[in-house]
PDB file of N, CA, C and O in Angstrom:
ATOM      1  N   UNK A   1      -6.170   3.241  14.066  1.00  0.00           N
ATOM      2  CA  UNK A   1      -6.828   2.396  13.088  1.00  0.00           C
ATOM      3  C   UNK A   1      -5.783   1.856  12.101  1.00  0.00           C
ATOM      4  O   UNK A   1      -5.341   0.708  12.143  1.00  0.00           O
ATOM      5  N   UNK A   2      -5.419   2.825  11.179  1.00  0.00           N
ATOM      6  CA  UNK A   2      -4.467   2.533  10.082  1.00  0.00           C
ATOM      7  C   UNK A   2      -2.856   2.259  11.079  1.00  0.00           C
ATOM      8  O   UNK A   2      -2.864   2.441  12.296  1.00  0.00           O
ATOM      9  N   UNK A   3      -1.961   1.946  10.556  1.00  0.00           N
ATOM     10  CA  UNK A   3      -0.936   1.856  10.708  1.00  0.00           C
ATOM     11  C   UNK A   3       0.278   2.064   9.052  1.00  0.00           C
ATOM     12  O   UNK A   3       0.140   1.897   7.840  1.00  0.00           O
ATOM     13  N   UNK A   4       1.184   2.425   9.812  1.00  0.00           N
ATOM     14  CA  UNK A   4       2.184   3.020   8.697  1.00  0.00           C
ATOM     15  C   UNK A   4       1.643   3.419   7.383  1.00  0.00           C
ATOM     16  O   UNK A   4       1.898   2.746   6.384  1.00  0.00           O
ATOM     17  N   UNK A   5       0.932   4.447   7.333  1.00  0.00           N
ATOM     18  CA  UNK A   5      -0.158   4.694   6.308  1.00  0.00           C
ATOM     19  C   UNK A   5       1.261   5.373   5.101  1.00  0.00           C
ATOM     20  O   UNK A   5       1.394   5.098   3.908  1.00  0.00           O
ATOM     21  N   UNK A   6       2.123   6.280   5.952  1.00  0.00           N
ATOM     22  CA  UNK A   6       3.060   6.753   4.564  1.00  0.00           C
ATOM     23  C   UNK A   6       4.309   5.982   4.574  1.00  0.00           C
ATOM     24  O   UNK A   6       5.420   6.506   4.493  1.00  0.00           O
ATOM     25  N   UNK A   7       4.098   4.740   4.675  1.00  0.00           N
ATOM     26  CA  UNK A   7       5.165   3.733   4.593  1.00  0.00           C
ATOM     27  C   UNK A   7       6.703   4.158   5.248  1.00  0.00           C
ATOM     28  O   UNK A   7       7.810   3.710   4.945  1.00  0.00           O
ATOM     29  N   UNK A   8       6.325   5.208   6.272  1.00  0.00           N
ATOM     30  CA  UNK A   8       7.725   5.814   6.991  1.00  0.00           C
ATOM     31  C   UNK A   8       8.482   4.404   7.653  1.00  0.00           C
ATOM     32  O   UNK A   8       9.635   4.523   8.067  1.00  0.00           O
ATOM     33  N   UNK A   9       7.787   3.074   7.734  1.00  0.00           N
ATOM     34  CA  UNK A   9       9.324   2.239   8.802  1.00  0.00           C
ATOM     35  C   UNK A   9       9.649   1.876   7.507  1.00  0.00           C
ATOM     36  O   UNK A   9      10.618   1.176   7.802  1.00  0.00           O
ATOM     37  N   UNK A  10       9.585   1.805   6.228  1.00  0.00           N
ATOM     38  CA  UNK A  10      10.485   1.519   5.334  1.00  0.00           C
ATOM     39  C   UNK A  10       9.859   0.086   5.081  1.00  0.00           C
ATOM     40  O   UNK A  10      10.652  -0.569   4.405  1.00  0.00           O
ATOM     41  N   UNK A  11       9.290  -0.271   5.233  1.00  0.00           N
ATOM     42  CA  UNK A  11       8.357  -1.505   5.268  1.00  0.00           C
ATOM     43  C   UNK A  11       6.997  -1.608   4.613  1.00  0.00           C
ATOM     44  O   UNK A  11       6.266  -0.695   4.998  1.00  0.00           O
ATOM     45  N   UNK A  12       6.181  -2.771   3.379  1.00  0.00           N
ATOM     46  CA  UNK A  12       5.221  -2.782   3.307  1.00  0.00           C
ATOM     47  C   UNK A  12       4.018  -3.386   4.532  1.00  0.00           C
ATOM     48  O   UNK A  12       2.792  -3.325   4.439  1.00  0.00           O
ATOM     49  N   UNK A  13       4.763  -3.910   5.553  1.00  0.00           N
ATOM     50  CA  UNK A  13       4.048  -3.923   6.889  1.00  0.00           C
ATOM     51  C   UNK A  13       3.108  -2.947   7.479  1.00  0.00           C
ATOM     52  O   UNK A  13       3.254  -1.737   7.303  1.00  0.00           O
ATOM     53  N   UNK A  14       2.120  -3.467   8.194  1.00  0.00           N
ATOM     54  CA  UNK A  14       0.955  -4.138   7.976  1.00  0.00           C
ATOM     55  C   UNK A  14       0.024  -4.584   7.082  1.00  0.00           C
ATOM     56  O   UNK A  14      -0.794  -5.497   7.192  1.00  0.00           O
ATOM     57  N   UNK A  15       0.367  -3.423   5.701  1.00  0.00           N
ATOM     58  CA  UNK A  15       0.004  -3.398   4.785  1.00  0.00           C
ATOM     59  C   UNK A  15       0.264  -4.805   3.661  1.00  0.00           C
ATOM     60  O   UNK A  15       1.423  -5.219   3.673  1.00  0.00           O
ATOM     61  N   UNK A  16      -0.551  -5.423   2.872  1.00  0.00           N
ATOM     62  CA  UNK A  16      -0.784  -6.907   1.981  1.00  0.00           C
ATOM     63  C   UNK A  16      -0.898  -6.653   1.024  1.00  0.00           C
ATOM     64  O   UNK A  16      -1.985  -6.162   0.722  1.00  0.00           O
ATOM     65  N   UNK A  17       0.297  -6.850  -0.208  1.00  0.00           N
ATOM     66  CA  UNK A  17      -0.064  -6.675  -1.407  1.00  0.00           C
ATOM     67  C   UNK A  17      -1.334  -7.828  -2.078  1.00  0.00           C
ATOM     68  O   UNK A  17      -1.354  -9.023  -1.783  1.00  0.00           O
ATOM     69  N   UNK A  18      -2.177  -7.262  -2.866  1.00  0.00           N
ATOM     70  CA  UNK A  18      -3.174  -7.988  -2.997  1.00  0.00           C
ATOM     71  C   UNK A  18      -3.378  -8.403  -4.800  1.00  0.00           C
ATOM     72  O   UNK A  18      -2.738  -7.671  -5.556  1.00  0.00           O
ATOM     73  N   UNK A  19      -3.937  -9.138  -5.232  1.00  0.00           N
ATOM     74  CA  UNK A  19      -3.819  -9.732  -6.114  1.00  0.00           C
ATOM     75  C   UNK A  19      -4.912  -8.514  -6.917  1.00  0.00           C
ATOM     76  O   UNK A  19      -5.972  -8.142  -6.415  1.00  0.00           O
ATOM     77  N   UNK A  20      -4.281  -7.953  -8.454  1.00  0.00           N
ATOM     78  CA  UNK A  20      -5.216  -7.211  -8.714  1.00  0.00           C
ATOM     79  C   UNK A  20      -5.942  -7.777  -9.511  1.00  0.00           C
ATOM     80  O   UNK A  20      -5.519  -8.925  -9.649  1.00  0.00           O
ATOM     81  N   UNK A  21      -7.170  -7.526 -10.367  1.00  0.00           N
ATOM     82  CA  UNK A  21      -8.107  -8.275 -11.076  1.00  0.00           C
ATOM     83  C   UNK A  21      -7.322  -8.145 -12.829  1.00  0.00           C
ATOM     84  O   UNK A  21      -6.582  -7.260 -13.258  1.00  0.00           O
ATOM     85  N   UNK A  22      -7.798  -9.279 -13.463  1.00  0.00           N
ATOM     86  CA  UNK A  22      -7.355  -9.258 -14.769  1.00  0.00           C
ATOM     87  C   UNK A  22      -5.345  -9.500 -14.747  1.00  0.00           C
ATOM     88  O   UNK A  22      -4.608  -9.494 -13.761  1.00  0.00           O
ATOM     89  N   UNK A  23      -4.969  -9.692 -16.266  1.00  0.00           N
ATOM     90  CA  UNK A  23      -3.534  -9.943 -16.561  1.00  0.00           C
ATOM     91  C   UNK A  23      -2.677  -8.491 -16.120  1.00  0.00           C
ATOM     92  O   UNK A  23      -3.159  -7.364 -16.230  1.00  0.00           O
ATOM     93  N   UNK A  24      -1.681  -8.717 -15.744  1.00  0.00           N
ATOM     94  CA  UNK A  24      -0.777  -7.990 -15.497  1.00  0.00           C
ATOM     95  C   UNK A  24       0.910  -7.925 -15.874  1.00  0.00           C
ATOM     96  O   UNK A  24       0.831  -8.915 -16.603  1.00  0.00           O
ATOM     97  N   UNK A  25       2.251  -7.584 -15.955  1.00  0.00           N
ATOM     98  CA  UNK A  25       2.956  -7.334 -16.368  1.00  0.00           C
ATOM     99  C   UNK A  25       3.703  -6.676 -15.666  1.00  0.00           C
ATOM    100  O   UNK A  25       3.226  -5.792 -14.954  1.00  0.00           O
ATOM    101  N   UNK A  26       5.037  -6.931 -15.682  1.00  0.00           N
ATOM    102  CA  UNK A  26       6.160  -5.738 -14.941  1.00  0.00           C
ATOM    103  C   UNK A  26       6.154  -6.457 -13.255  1.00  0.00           C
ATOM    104  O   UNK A  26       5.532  -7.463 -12.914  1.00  0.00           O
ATOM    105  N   UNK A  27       6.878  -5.751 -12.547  1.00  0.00           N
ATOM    106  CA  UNK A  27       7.088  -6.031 -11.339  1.00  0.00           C
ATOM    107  C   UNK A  27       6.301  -6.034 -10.126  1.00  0.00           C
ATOM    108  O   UNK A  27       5.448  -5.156 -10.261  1.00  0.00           O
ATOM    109  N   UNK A  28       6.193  -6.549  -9.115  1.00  0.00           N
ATOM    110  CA  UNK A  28       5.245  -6.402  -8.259  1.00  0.00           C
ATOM    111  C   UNK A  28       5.750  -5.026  -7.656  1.00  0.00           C
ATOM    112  O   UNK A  28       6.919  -4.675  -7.819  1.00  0.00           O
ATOM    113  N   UNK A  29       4.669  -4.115  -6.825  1.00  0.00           N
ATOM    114  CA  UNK A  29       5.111  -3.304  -6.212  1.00  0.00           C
ATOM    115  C   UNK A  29       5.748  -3.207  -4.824  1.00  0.00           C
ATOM    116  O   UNK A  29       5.249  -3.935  -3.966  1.00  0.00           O
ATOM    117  N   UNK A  30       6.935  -2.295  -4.412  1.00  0.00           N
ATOM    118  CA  UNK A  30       7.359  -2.220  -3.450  1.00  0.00           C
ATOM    119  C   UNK A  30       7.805  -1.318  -2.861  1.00  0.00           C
ATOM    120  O   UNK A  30       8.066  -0.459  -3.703  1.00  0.00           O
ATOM    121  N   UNK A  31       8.092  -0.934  -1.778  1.00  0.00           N
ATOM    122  CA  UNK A  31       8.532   0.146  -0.955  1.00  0.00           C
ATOM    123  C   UNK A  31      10.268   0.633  -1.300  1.00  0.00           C
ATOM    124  O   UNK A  31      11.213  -0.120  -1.539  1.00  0.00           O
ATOM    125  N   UNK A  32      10.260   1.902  -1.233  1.00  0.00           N
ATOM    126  CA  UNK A  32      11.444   2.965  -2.321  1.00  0.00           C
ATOM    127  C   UNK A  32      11.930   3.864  -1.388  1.00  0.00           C
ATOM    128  O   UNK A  32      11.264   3.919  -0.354  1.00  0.00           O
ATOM    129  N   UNK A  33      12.770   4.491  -1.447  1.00  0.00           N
ATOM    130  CA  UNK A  33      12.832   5.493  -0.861  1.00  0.00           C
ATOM    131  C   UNK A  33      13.678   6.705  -1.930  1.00  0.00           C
ATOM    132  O   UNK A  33      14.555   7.537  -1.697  1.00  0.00           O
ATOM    133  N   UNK A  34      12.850   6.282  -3.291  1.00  0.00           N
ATOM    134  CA  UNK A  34      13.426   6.780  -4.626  1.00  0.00           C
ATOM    135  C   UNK A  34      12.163   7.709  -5.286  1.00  0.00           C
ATOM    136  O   UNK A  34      11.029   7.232  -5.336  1.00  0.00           O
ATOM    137  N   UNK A  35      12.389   8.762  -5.672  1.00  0.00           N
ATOM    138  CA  UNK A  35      11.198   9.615  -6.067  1.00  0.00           C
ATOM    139  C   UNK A  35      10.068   9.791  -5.502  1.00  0.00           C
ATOM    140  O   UNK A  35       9.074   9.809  -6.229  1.00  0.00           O
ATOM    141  N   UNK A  36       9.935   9.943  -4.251  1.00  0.00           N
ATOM    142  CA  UNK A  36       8.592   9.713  -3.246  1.00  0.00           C
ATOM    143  C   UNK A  36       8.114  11.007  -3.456  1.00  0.00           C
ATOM    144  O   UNK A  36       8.961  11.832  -3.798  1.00  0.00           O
ATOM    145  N   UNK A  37       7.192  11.306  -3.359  1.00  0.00           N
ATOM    146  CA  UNK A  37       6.500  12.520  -3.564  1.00  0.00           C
ATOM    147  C   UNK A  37       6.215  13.686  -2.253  1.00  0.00           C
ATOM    148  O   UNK A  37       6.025  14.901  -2.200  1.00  0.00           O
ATOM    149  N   UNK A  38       6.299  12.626  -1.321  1.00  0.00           N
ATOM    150  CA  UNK A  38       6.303  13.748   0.245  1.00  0.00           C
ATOM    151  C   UNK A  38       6.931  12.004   1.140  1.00  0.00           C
ATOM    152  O   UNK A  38       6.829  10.820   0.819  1.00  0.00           O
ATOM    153  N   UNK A  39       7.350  12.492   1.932  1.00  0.00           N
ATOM    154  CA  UNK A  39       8.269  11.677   2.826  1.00  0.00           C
ATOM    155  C   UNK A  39       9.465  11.536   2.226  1.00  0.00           C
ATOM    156  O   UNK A  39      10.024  12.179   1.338  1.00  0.00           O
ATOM    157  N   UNK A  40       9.976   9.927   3.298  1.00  0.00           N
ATOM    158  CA  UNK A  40      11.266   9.565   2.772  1.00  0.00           C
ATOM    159  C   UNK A  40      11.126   8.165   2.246  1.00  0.00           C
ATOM    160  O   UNK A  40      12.117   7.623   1.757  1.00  0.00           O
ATOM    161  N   UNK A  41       9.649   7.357   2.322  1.00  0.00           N
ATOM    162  CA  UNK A  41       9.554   6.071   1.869  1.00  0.00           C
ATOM    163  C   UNK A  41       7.972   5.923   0.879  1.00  0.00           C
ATOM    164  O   UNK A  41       6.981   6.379   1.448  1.00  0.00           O
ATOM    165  N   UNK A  42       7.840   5.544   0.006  1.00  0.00           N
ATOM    166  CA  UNK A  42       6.661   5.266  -0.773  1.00  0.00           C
ATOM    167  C   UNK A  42       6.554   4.282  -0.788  1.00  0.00           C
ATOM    168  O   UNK A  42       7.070   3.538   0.045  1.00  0.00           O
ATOM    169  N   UNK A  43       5.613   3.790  -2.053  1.00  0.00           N
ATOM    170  CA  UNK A  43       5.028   2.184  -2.511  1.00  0.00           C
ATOM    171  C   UNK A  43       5.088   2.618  -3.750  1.00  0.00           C
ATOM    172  O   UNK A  43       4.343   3.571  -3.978  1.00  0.00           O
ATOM    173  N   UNK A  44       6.066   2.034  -5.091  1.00  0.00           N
ATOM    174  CA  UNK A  44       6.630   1.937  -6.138  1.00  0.00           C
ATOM    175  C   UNK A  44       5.860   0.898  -7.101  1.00  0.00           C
ATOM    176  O   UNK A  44       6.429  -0.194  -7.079  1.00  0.00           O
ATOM    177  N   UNK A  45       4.570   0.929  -8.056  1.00  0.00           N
ATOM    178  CA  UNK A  45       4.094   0.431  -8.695  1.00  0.00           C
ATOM    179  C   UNK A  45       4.750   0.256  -9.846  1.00  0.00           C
ATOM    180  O   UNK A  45       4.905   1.019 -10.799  1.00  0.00           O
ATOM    181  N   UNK A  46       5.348  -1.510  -9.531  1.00  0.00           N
ATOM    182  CA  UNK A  46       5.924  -1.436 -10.980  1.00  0.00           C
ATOM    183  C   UNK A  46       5.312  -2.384 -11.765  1.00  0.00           C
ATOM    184  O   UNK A  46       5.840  -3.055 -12.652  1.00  0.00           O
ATOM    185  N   UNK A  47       3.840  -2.411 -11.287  1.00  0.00           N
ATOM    186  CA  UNK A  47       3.126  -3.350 -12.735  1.00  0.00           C
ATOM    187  C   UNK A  47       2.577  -2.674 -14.033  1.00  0.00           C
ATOM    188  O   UNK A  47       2.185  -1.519 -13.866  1.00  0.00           O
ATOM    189  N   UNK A  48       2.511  -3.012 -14.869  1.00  0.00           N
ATOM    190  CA  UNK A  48       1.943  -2.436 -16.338  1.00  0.00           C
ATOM    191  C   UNK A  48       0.420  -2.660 -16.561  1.00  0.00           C
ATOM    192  O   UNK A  48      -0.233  -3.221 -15.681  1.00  0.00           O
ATOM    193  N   UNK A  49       0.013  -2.364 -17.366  1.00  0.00           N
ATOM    194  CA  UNK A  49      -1.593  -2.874 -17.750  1.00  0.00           C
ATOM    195  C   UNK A  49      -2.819  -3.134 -16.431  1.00  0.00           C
ATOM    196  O   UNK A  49      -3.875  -3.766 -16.455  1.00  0.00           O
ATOM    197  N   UNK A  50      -2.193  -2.402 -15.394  1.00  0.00           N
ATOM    198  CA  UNK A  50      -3.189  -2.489 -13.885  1.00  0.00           C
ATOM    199  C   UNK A  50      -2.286  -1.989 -12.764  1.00  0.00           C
ATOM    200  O   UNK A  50      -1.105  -1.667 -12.887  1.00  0.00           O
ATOM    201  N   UNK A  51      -3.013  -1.972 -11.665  1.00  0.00           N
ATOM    202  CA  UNK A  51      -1.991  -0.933 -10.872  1.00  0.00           C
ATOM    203  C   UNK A  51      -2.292  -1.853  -9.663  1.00  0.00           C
ATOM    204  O   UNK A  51      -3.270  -2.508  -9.301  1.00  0.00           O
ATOM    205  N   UNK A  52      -1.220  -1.662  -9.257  1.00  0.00           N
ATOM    206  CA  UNK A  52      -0.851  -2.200  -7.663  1.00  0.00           C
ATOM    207  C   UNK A  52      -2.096  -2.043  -6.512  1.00  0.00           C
ATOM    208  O   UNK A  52      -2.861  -1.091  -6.360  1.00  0.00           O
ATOM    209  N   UNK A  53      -2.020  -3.314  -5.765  1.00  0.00           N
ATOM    210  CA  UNK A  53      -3.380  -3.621  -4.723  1.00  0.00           C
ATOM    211  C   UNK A  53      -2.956  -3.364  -3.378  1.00  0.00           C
ATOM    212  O   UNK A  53      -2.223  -4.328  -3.158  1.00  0.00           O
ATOM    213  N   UNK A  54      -2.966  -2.646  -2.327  1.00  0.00           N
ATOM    214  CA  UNK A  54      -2.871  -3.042  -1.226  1.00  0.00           C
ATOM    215  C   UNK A  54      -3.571  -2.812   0.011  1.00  0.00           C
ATOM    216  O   UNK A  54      -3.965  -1.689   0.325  1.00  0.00           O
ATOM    217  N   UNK A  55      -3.689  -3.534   0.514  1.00  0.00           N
ATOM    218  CA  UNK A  55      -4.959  -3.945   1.484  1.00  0.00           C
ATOM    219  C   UNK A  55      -4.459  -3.584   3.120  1.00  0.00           C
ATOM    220  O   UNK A  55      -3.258  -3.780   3.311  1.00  0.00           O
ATOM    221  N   UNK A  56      -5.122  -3.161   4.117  1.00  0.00           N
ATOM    222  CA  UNK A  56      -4.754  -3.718   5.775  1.00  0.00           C
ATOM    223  C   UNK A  56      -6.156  -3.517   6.319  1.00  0.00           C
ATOM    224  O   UNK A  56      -7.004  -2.658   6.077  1.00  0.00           O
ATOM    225  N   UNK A  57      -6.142  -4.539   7.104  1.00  0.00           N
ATOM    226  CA  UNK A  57      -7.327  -5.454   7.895  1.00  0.00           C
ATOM    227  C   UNK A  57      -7.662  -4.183   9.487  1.00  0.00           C
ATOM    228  O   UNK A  57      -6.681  -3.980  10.202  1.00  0.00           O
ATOM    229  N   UNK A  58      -8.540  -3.716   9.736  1.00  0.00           N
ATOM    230  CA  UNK A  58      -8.571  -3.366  10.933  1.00  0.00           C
ATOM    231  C   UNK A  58      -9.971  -3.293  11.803  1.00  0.00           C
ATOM    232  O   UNK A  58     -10.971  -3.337  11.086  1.00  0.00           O
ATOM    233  N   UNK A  59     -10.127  -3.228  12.682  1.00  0.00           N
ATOM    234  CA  UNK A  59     -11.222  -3.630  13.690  1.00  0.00           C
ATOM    235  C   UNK A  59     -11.932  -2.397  14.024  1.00  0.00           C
ATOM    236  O   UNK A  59     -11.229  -1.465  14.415  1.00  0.00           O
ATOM    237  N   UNK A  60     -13.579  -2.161  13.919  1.00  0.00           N
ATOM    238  CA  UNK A  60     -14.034  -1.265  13.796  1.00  0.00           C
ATOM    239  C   UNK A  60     -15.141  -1.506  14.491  1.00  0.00           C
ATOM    240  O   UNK A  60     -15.617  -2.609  14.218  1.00  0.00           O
ATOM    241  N   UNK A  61     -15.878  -0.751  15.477  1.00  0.00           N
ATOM    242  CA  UNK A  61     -17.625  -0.821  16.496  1.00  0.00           C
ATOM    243  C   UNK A  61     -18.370  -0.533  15.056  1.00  0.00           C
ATOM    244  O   UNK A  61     -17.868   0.356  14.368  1.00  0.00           O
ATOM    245  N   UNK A  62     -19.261  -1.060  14.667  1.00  0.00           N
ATOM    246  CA  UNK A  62     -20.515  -0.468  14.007  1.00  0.00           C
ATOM    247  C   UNK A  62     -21.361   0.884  15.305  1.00  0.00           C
ATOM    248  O   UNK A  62     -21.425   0.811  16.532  1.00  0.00           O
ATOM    249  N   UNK A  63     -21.729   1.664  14.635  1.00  0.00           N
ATOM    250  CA  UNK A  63     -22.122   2.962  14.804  1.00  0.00           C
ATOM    251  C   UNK A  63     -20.995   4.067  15.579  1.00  0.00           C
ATOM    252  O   UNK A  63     -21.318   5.062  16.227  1.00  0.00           O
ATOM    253  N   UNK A  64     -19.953   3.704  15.377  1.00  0.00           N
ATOM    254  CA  UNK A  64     -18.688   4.355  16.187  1.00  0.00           C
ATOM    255  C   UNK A  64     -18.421   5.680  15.166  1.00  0.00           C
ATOM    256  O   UNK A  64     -18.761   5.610  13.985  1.00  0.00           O
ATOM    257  N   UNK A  65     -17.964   6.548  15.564  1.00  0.00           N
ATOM    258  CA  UNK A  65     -17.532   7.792  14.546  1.00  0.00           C
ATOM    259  C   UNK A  65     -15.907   7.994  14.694  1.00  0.00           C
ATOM    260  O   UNK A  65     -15.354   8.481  15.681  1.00  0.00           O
ATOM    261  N   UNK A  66     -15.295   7.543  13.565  1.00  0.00           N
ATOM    262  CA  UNK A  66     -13.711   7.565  13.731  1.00  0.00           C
ATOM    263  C   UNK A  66     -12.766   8.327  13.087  1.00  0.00           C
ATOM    264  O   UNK A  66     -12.510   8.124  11.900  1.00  0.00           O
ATOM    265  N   UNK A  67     -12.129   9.318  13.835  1.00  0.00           N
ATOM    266  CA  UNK A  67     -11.618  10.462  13.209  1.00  0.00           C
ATOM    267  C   UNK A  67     -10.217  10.372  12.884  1.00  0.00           C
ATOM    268  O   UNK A  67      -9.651  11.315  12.331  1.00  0.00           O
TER     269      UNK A  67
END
């Protein structure tokens, strides 16, 4: 379903930064491989006053059970 969910290729791929609601400040966010909390690559929120959006699109059966 998901893909590169702990940002391990070092890439925000597949994953879409998305526009967050209301004014914002500071940098857009991006992929680090600086203070990560478990792995070797994160997603680095460097906006102020709202927090980083990111989105990935994936294809799903209605009544399917997905583990």
């Amino acid at each position: 379903m998901l893909t590169n969910i702990g940002f391990e290729t070092g890439s925000l791929s597949p994953w879409v930064r998305t526009t967050p609601h209301g004014p914002c400040g500071g940098t857009p966010g991006s992929i680090t491989n600086s203070s990560c909390h478990s792995g070797t690559y994160c997603m680095y929120d460097g906006s102020l006053e709202c927090a980083d959006q990111i989105s990935q699109q994936f294809t799903a059966t209605a009544g399917k059970v997905y583990v």
